[in-house]
Every structure is written in C-alpha cells, then in structure tokens.
N, CA, C, O and CB atoms as a CASP TS submission, in Angstrom:
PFRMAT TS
TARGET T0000
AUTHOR 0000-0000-0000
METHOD Language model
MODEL 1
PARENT N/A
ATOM      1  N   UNK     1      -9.252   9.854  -1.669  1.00  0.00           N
ATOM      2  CA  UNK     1      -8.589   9.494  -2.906  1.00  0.00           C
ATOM      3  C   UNK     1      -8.575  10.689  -3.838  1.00  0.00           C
ATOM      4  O   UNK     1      -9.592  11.372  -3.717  1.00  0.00           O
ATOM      5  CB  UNK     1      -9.277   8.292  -3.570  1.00  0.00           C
ATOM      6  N   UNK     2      -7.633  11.169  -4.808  1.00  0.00           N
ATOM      7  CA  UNK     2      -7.431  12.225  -5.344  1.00  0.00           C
ATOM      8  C   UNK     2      -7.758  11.633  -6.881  1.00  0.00           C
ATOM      9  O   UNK     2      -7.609  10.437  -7.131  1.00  0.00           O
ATOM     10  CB  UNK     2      -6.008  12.863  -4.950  1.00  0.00           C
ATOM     11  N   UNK     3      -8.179  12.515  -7.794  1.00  0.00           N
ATOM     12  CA  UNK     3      -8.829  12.083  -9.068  1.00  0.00           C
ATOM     13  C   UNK     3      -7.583  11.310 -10.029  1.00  0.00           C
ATOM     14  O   UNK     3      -7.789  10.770 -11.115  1.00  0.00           O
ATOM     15  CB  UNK     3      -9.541  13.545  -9.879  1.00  0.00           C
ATOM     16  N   UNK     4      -6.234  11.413  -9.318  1.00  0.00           N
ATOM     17  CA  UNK     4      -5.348  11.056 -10.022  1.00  0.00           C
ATOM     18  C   UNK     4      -5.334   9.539  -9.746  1.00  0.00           C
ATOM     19  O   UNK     4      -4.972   8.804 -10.664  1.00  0.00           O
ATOM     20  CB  UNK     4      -4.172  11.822  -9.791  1.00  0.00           C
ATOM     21  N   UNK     5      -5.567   9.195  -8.980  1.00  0.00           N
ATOM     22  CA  UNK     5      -5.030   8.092  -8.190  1.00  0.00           C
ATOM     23  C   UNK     5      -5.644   6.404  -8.971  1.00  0.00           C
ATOM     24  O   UNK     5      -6.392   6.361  -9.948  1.00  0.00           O
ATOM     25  CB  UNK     5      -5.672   8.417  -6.395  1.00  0.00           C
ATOM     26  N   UNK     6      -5.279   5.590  -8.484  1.00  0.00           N
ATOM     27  CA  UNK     6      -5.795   4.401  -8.909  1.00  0.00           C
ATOM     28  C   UNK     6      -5.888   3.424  -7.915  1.00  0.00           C
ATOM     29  O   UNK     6      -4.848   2.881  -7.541  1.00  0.00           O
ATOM     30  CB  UNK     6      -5.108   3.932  -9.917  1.00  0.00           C
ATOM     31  N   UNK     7      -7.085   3.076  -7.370  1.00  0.00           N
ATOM     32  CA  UNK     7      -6.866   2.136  -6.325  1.00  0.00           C
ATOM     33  C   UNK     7      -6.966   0.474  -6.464  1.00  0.00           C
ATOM     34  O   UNK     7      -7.878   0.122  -7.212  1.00  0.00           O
ATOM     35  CB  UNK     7      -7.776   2.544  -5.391  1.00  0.00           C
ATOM     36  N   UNK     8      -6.535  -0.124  -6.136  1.00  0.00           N
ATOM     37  CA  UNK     8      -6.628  -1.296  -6.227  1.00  0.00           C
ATOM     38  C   UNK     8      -6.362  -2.561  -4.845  1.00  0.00           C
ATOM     39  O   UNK     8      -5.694  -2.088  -3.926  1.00  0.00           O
ATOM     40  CB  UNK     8      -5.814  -1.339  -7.276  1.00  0.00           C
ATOM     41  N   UNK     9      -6.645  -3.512  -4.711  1.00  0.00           N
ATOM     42  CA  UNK     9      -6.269  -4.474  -3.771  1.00  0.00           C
ATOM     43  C   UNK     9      -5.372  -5.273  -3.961  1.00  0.00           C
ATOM     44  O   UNK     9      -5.120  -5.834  -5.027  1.00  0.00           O
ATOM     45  CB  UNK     9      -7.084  -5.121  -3.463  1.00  0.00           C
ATOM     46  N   UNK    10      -4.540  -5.451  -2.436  1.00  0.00           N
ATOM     47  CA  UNK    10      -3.378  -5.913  -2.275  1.00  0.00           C
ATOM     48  C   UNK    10      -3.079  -6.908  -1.340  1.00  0.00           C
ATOM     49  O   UNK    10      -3.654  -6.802  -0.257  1.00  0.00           O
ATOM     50  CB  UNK    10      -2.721  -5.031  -2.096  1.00  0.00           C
ATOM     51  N   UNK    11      -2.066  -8.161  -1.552  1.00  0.00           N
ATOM     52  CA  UNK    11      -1.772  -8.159   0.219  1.00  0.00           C
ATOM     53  C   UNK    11      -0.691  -8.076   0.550  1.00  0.00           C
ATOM     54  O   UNK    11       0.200  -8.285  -0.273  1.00  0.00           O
ATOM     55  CB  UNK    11      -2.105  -9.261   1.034  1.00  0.00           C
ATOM     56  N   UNK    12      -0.342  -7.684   2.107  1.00  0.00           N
ATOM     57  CA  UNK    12       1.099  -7.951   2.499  1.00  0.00           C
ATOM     58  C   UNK    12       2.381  -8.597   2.165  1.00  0.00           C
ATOM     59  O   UNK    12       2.148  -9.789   1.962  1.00  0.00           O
ATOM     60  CB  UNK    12       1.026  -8.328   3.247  1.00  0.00           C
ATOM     61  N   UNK    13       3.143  -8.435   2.076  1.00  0.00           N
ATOM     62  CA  UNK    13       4.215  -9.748   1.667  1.00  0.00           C
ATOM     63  C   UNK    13       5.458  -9.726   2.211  1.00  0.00           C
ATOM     64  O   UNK    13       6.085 -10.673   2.685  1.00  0.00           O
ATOM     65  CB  UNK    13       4.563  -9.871   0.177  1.00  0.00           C
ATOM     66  N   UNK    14       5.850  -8.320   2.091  1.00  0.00           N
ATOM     67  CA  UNK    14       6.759  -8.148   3.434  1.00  0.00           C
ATOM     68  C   UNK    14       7.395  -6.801   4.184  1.00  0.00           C
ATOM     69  O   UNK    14       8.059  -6.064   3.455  1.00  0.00           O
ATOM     70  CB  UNK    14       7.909  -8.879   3.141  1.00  0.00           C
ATOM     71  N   UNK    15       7.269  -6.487   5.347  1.00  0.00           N
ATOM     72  CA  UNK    15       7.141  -5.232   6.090  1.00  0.00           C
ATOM     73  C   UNK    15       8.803  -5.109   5.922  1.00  0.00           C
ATOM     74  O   UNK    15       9.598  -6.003   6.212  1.00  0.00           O
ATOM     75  CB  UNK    15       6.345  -5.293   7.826  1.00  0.00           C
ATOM     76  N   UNK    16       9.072  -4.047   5.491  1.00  0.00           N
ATOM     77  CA  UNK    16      10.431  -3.378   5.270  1.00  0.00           C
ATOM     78  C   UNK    16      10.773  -2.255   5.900  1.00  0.00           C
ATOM     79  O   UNK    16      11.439  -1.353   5.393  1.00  0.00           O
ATOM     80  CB  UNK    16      10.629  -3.062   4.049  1.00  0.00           C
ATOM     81  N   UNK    17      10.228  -2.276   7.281  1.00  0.00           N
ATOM     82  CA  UNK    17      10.859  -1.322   8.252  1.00  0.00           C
ATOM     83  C   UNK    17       9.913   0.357   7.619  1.00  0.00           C
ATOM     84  O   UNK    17       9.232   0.508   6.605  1.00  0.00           O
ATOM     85  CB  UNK    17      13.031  -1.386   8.002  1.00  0.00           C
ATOM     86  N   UNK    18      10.262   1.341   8.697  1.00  0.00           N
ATOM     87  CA  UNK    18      10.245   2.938   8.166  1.00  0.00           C
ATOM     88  C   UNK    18       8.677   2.616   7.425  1.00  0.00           C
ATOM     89  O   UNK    18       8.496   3.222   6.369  1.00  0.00           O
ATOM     90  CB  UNK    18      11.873   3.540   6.803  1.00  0.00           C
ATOM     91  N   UNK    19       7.596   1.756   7.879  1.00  0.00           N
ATOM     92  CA  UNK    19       6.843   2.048   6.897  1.00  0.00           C
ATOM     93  C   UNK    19       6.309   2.169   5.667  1.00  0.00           C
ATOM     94  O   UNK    19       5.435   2.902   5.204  1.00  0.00           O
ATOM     95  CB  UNK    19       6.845   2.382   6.967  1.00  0.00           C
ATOM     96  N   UNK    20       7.252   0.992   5.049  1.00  0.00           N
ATOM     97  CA  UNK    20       7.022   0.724   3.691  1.00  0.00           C
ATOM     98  C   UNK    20       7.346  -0.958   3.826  1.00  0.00           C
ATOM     99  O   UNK    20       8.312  -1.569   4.282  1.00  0.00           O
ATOM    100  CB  UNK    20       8.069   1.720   2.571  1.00  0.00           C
ATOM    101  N   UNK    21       6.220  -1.343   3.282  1.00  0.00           N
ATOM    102  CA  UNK    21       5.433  -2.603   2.919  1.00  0.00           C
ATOM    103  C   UNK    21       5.970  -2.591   0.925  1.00  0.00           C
ATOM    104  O   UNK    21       6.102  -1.792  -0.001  1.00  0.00           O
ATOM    105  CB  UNK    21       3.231  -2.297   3.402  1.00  0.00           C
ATOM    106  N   UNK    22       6.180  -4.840   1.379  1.00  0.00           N
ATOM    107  CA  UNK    22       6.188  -4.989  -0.652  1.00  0.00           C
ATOM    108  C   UNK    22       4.552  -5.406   0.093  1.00  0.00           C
ATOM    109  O   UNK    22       4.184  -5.763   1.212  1.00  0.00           O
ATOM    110  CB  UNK    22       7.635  -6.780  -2.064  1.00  0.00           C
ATOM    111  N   UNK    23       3.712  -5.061  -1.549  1.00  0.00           N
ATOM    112  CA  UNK    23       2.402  -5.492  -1.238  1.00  0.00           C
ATOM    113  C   UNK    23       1.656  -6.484  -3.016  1.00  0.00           C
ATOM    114  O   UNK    23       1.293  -6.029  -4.100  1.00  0.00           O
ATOM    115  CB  UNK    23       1.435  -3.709  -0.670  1.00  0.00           C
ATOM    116  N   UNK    24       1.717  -7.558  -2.601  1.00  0.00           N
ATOM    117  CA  UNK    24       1.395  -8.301  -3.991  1.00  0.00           C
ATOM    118  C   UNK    24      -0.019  -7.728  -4.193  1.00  0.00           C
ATOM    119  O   UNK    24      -0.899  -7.924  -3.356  1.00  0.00           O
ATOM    120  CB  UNK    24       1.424 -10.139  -3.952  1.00  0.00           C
ATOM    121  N   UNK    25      -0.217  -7.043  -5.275  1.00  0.00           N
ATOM    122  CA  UNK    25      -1.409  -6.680  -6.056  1.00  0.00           C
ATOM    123  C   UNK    25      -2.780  -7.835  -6.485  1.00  0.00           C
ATOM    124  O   UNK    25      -2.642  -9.050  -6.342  1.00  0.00           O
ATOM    125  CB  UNK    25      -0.729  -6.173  -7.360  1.00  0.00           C
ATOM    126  N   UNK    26      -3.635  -7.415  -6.839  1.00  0.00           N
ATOM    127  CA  UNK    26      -4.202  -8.709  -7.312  1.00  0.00           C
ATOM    128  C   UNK    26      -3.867  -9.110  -8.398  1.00  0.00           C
ATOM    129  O   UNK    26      -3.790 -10.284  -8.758  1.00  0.00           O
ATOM    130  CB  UNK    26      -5.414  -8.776  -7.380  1.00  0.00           C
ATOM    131  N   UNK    27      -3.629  -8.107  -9.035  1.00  0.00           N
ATOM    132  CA  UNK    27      -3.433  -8.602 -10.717  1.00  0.00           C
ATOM    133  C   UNK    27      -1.660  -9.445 -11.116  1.00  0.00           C
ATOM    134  O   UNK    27      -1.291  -9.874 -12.209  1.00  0.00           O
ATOM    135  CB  UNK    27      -3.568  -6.735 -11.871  1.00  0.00           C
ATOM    136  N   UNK    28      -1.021  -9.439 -10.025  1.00  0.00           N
ATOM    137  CA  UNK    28       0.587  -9.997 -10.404  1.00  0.00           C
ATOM    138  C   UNK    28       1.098  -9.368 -10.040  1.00  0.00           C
ATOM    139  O   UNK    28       1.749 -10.000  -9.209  1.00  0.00           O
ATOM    140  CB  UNK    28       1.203 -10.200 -11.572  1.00  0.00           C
ATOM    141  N   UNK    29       1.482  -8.081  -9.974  1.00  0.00           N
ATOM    142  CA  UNK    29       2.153  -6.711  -9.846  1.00  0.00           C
ATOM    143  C   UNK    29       2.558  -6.977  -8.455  1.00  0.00           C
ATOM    144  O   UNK    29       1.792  -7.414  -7.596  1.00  0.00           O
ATOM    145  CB  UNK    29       1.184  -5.275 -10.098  1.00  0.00           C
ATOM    146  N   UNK    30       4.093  -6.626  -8.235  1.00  0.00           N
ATOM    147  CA  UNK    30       4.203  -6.566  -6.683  1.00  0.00           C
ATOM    148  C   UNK    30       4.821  -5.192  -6.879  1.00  0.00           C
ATOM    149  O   UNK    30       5.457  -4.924  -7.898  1.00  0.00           O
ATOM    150  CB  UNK    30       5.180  -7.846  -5.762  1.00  0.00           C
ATOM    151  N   UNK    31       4.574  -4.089  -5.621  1.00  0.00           N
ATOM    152  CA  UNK    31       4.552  -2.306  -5.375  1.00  0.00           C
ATOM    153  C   UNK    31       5.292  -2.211  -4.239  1.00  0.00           C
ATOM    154  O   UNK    31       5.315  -3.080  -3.367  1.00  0.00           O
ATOM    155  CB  UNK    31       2.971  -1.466  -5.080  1.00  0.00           C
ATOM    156  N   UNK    32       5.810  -1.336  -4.217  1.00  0.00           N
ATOM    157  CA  UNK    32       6.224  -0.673  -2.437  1.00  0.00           C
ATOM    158  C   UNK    32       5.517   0.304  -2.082  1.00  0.00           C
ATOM    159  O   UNK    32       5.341   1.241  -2.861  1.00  0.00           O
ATOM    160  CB  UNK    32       7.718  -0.004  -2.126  1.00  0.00           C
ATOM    161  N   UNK    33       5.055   0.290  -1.037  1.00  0.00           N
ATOM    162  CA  UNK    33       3.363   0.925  -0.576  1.00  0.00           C
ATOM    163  C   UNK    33       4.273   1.349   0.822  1.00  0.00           C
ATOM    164  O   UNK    33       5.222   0.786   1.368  1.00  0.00           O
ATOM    165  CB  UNK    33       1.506  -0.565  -0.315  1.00  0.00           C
ATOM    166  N   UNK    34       3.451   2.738   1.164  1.00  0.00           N
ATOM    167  CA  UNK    34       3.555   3.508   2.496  1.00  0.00           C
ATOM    168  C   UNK    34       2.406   3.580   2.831  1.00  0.00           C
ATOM    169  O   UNK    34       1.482   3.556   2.018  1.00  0.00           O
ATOM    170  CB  UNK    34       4.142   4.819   2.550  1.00  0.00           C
ATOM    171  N   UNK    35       2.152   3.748   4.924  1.00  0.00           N
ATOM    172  CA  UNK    35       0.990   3.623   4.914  1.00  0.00           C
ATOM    173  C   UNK    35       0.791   5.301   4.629  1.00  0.00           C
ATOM    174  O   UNK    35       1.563   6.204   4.306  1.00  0.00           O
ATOM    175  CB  UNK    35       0.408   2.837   6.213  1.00  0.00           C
ATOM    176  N   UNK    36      -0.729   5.212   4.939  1.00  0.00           N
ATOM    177  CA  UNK    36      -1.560   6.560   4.742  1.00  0.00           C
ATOM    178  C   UNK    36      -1.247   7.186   5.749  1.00  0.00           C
ATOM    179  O   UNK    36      -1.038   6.466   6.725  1.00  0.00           O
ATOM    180  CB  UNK    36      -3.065   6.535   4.634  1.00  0.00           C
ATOM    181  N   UNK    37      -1.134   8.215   5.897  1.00  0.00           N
ATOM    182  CA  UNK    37      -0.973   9.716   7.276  1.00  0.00           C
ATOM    183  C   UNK    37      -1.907   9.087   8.602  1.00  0.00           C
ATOM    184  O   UNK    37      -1.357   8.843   9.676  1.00  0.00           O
ATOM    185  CB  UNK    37      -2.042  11.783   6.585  1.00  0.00           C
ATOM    186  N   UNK    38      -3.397   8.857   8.382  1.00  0.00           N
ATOM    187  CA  UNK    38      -3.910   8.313   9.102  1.00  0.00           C
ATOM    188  C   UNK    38      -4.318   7.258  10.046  1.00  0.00           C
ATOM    189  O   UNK    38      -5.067   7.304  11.022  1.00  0.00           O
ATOM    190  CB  UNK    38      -4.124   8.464   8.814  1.00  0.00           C
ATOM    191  N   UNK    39      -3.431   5.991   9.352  1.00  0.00           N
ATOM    192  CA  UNK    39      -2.956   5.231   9.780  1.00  0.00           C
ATOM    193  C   UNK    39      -1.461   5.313  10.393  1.00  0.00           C
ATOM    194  O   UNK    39      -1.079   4.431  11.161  1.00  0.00           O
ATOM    195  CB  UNK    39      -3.202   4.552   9.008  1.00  0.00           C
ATOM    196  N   UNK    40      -0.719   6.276  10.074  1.00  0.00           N
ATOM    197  CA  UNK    40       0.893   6.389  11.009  1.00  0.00           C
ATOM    198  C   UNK    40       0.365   7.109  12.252  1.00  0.00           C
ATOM    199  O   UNK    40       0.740   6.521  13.266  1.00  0.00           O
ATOM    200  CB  UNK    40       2.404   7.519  10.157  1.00  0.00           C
ATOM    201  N   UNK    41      -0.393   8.203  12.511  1.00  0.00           N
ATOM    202  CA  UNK    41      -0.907   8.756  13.352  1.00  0.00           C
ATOM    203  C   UNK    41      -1.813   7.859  14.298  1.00  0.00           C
ATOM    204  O   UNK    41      -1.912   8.405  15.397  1.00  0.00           O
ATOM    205  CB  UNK    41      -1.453   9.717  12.758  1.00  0.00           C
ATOM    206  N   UNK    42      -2.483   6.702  14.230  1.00  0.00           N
ATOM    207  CA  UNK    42      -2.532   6.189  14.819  1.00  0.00           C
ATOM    208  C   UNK    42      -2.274   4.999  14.938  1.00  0.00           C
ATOM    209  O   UNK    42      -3.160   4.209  14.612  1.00  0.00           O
ATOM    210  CB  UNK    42      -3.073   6.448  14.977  1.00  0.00           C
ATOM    211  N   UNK    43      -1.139   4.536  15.381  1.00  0.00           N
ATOM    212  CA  UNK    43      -0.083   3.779  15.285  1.00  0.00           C
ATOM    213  C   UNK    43      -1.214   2.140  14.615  1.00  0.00           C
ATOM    214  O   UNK    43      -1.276   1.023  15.129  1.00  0.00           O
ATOM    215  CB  UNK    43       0.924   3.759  17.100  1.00  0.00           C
ATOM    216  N   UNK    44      -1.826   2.591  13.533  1.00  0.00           N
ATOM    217  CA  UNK    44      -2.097   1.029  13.446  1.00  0.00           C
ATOM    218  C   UNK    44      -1.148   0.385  12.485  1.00  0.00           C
ATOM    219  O   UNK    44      -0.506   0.991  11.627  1.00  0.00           O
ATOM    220  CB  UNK    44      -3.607   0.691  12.951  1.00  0.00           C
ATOM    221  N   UNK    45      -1.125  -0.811  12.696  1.00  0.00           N
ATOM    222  CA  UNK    45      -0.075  -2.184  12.590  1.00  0.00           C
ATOM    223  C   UNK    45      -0.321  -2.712  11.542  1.00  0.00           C
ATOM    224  O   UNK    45      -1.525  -2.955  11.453  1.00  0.00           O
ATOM    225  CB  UNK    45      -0.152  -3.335  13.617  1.00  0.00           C
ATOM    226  N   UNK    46       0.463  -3.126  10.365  1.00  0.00           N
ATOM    227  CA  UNK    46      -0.225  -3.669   9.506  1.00  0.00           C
ATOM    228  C   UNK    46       1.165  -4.904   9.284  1.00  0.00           C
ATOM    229  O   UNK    46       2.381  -4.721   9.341  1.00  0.00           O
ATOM    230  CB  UNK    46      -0.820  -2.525   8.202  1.00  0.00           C
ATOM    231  N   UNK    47       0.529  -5.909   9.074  1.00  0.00           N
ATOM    232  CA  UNK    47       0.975  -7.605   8.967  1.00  0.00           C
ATOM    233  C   UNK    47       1.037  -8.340   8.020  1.00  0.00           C
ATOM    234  O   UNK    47       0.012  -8.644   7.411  1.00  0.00           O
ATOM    235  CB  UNK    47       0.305  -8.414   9.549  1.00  0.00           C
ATOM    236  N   UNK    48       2.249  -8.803   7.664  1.00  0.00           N
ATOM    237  CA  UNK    48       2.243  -9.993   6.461  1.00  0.00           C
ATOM    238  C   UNK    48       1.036 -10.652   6.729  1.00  0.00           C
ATOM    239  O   UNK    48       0.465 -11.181   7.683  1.00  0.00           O
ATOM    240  CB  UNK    48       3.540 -11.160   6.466  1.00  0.00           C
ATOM    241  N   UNK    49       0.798 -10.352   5.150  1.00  0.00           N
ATOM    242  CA  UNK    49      -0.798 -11.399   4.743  1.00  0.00           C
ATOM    243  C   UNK    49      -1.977 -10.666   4.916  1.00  0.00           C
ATOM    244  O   UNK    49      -3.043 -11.180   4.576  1.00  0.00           O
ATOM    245  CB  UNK    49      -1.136 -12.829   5.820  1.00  0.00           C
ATOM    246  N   UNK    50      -1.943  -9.511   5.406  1.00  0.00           N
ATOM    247  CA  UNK    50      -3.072  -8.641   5.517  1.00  0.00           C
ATOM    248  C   UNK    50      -3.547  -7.897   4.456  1.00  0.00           C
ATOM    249  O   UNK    50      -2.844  -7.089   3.849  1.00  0.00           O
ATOM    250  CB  UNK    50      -2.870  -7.820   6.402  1.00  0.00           C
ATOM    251  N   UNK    51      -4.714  -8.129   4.198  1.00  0.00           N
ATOM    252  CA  UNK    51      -5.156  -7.588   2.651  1.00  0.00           C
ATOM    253  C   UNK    51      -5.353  -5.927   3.021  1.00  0.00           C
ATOM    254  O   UNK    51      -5.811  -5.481   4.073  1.00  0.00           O
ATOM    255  CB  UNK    51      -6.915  -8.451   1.938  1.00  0.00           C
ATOM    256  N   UNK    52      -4.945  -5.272   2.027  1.00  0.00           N
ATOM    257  CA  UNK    52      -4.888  -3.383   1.928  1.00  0.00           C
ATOM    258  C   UNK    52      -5.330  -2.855   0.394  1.00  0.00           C
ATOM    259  O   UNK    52      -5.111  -3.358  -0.708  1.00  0.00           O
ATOM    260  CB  UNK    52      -2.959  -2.673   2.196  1.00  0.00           C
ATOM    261  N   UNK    53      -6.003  -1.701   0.761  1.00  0.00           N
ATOM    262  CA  UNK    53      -6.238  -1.387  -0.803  1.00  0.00           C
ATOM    263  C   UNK    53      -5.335  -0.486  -0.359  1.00  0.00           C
ATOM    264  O   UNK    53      -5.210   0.019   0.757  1.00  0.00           O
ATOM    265  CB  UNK    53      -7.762  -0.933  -1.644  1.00  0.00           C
ATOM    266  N   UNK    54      -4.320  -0.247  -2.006  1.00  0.00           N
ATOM    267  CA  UNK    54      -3.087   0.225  -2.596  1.00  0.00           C
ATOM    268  C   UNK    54      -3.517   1.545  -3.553  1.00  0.00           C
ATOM    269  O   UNK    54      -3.948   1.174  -4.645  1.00  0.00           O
ATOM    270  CB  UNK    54      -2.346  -1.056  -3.480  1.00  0.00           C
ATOM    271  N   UNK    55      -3.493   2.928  -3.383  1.00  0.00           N
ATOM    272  CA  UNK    55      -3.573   3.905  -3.964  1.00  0.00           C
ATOM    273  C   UNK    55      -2.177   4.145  -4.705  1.00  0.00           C
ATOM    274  O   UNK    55      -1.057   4.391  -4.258  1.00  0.00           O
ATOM    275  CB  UNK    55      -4.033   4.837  -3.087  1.00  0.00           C
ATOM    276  N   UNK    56      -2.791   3.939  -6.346  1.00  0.00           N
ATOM    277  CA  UNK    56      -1.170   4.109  -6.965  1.00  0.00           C
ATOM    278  C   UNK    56      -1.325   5.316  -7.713  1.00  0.00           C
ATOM    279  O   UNK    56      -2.430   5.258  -8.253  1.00  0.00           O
ATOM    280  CB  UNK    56      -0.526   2.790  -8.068  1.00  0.00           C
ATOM    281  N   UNK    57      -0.717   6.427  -8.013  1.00  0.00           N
ATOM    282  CA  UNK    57      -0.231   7.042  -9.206  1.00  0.00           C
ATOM    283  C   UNK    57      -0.164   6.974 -10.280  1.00  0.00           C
ATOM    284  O   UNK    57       0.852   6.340 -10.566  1.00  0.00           O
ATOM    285  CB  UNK    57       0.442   7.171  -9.261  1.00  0.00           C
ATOM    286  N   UNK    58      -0.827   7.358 -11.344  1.00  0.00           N
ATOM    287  CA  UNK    58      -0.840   6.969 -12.896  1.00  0.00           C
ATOM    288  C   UNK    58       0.648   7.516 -13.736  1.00  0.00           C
ATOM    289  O   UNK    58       1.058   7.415 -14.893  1.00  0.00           O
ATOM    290  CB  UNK    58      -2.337   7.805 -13.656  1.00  0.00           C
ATOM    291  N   UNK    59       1.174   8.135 -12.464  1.00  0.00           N
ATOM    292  CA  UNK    59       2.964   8.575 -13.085  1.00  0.00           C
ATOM    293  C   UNK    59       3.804   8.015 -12.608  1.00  0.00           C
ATOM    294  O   UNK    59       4.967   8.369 -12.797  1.00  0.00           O
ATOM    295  CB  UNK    59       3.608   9.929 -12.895  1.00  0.00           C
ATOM    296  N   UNK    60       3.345   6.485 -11.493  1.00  0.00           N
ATOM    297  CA  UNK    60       4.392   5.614 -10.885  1.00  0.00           C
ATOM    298  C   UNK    60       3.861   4.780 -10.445  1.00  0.00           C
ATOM    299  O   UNK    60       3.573   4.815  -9.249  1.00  0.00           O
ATOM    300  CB  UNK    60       5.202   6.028 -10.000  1.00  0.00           C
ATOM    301  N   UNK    61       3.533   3.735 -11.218  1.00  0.00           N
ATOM    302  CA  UNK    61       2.969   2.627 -10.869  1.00  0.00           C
ATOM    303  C   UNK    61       3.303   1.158  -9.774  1.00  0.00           C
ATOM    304  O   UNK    61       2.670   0.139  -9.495  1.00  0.00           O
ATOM    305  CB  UNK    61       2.875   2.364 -11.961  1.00  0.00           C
ATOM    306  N   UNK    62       4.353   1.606  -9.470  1.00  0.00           N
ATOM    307  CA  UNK    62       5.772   1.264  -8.597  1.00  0.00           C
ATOM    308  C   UNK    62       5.807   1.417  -7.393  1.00  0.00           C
ATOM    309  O   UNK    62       6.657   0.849  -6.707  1.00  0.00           O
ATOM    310  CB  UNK    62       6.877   1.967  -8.886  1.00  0.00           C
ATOM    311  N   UNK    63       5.029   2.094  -6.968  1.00  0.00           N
ATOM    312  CA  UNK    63       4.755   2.569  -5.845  1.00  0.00           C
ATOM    313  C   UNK    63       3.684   2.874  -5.406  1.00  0.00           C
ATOM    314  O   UNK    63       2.886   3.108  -6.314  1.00  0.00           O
ATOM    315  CB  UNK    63       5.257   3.304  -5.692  1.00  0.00           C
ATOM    316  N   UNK    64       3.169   3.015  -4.151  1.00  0.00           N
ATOM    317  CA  UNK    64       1.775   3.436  -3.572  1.00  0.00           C
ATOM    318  C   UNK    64       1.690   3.798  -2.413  1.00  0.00           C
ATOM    319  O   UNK    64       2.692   4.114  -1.772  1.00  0.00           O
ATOM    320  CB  UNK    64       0.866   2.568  -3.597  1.00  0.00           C
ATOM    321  N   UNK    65       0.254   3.827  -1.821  1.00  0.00           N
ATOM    322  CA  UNK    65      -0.018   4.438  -0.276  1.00  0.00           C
ATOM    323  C   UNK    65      -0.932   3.561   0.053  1.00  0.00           C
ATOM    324  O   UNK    65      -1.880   3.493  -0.729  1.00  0.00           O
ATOM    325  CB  UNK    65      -0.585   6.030  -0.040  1.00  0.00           C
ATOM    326  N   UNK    66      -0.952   2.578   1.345  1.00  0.00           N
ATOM    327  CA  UNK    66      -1.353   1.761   1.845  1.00  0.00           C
ATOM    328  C   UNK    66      -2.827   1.905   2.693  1.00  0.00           C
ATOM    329  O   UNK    66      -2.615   2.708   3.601  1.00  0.00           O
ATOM    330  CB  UNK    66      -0.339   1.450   2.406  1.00  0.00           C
ATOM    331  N   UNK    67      -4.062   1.490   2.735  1.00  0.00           N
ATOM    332  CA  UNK    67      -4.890   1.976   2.975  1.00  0.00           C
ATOM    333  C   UNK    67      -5.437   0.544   3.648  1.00  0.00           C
ATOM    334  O   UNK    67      -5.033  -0.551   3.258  1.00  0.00           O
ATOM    335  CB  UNK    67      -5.455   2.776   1.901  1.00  0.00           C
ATOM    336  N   UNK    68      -6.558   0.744   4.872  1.00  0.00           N
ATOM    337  CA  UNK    68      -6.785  -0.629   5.378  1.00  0.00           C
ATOM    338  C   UNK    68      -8.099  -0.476   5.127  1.00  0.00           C
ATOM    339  O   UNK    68      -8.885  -1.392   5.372  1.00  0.00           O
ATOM    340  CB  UNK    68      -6.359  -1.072   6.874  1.00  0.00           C
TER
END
C-alpha cells in the first residue's frame, strides 16, 4: 500500500470483463476496482459476492485496485 492510498472493504457486485469489477464499499459507495498486478499474474478469479479490500486514491475516489 502506498502512503497515498486509502484502503477499505468491499464486495463484488459485478465483474465487467478486462478486469474491472463494480465493488459495493462498506460505507454505501459503489467504485470500479482493478485487480492488483499480483493477482492478474496469477490468474486468480475473483466472484460476485466476494468480499476484497479496495485501495482507493485520495485524488479519485471512483475508482480503485482490488486486493483479496
């Protein structure tokens, strides 16, 4: 995690192809999340309804990087 970042928990809601997940936040917020490098590299799978913590950006809250 980079000092910028903000992490928080999420779950699945719906896989939109290319690697980008909508992911409902806990707090209300729904994001479009990519997974992490480490997870594309090894092809793991991630599934509607599967809980992920969500690394967001404090300059785009809109978006994130998907973490299992």
């Amino acid at each position: 995690m980079r000092e910028d970042e903000i992490e928080t928990l999420g779950t699945v809601t719906i896989d939109q192809g290319r690697g980008l997940y909508k992911v409902a936040l806990d707090n209300g917020s729904e994001v479009l999340a990519r997974l992490c490098g480490k997870m594309q590299m090894r092809h793991i799978r991630v599934l509607p309804e599967d809980r992920v913590t969500v690394a967001l950006s404090q300059y785009d809250l809109s978006r994130g990087r998907g973490h299992r």
